[in-house]
C-alpha positions in Angstrom: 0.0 0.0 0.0 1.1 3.1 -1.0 1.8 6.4 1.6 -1.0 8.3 0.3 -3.5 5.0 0.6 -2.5 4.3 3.9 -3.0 7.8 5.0 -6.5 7.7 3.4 -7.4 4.3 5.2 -6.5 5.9 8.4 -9.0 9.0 7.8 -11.6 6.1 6.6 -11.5 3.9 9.4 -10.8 6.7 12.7 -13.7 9.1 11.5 -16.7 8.5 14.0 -19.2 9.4 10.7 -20.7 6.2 9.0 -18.7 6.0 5.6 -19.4 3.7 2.8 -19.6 2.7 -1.0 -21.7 0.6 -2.6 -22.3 -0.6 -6.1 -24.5 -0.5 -8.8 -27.2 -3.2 -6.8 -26.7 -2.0 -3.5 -23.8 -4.4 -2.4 -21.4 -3.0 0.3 -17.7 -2.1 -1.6 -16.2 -0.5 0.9 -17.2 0.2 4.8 -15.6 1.9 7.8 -15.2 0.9 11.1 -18.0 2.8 12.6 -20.3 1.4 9.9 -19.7 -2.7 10.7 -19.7 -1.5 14.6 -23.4 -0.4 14.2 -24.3 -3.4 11.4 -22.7 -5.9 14.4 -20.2 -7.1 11.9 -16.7 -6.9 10.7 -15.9 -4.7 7.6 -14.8 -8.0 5.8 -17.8 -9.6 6.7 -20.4 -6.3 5.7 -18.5 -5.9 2.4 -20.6 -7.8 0.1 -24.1 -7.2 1.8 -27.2 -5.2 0.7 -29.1 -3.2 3.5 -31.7 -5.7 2.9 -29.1 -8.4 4.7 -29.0 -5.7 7.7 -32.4 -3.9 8.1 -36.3 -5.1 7.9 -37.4 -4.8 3.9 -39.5 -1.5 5.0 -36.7 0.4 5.5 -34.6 -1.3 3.1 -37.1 -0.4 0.7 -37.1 3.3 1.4 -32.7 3.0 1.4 -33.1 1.4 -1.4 -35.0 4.3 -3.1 -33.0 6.5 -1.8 -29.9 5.1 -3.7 -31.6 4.8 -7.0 -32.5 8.5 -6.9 -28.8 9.5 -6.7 -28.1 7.0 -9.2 -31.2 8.9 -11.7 -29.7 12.0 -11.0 -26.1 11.9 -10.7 -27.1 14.5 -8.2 -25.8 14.3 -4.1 -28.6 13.9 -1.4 -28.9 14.8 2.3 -31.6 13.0 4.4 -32.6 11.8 7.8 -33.0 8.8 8.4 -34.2 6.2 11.4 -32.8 2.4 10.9 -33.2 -0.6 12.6 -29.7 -2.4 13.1 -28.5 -5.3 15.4 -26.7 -2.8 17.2 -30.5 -1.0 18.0 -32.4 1.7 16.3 -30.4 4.7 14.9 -31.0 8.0 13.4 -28.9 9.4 10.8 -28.2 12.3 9.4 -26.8 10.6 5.9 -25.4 12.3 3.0 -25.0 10.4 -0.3 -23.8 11.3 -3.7 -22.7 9.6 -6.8 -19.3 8.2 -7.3 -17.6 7.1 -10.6 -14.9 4.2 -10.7 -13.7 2.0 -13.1 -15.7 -1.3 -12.7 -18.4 0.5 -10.6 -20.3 2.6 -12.9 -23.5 3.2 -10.9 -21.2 3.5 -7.4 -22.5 5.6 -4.6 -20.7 7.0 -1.5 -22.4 7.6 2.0 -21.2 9.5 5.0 -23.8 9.7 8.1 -23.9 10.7 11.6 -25.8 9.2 14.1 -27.9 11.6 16.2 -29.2 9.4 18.4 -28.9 5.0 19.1 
C-alpha cells in the first residue's frame, strides 16, 4: 500500500461518521469501522451485503430508493433517516452522492452521523 493510501485508510477507518460505498445493486464495496460496529459485523464480513441483509425490507425499501434516486440524477442527497440495526435503532443524518470508478459505474458513497442509538 502506497503512503498516500494508507493515510486515506487511516482518515476512513478513525472518523466516527458512518462512511461507505456501494455498487451498482446496492452491495457494500467499501465500509468503515463505525459502519460494521453499528451493522454488528466486521468490515470484511459487511463488504458484500445489501441493507436488505442488515435492516427489515421497509426500510430497506425506502434506502433502497434512496440510492436509485442518486443513481437517476447523478445529483448528491442529504436526508434523515431512522434504521433498525443489530446494534439497535439509529437516526442518521446521511449524506450520499454519486461516485464514478472503473468497474463500478453506478457507485455511490455515503457519509452519516448518528444523532441518536
Amino acid at each position: 500500500m502506497t503512503h498516500q493510501a494508507d493515510l486515506l485508510t487511516s482518515f476512513f477507518d478513525n472518523a466516527d461518521a458512518v462512511m461507505y460505498m456501494k455498487d451498482g445493486q446496492g452491495h457494500f464495496i467499501m465500509v468503515n469501522r463505525r459502519a460494521a460496529e453499528l451493522a454488528g459485523l466486521s468490515q470484511e464480513e459487511l463488504v458484500g451485503k445489501t441493507s436488505y441483509d442488515l435492516v427489515p425490507k421497509d426500510e430497506a425499501d425506502r434506502v433502497s430508493a434512496v440510492d436509485q434516486k442518486v443513481r437517476e440524477t447523478r445529483a448528491p442527497l442529504n436526508f434523515k433517516d431512522k434504521l433498525t440495526l443489530p446494534s439497535g435503532e439509529v437516526t442518521l443524518l446521511d449524506h450520499k452522492f454519486p461516485v464514478s470508478i472503473d468497474g463500478y459505474p453506478n457507485a455511490i458513497g455515503g457519509i452519516a452521523i448518528v444523532i441518536s442509538e
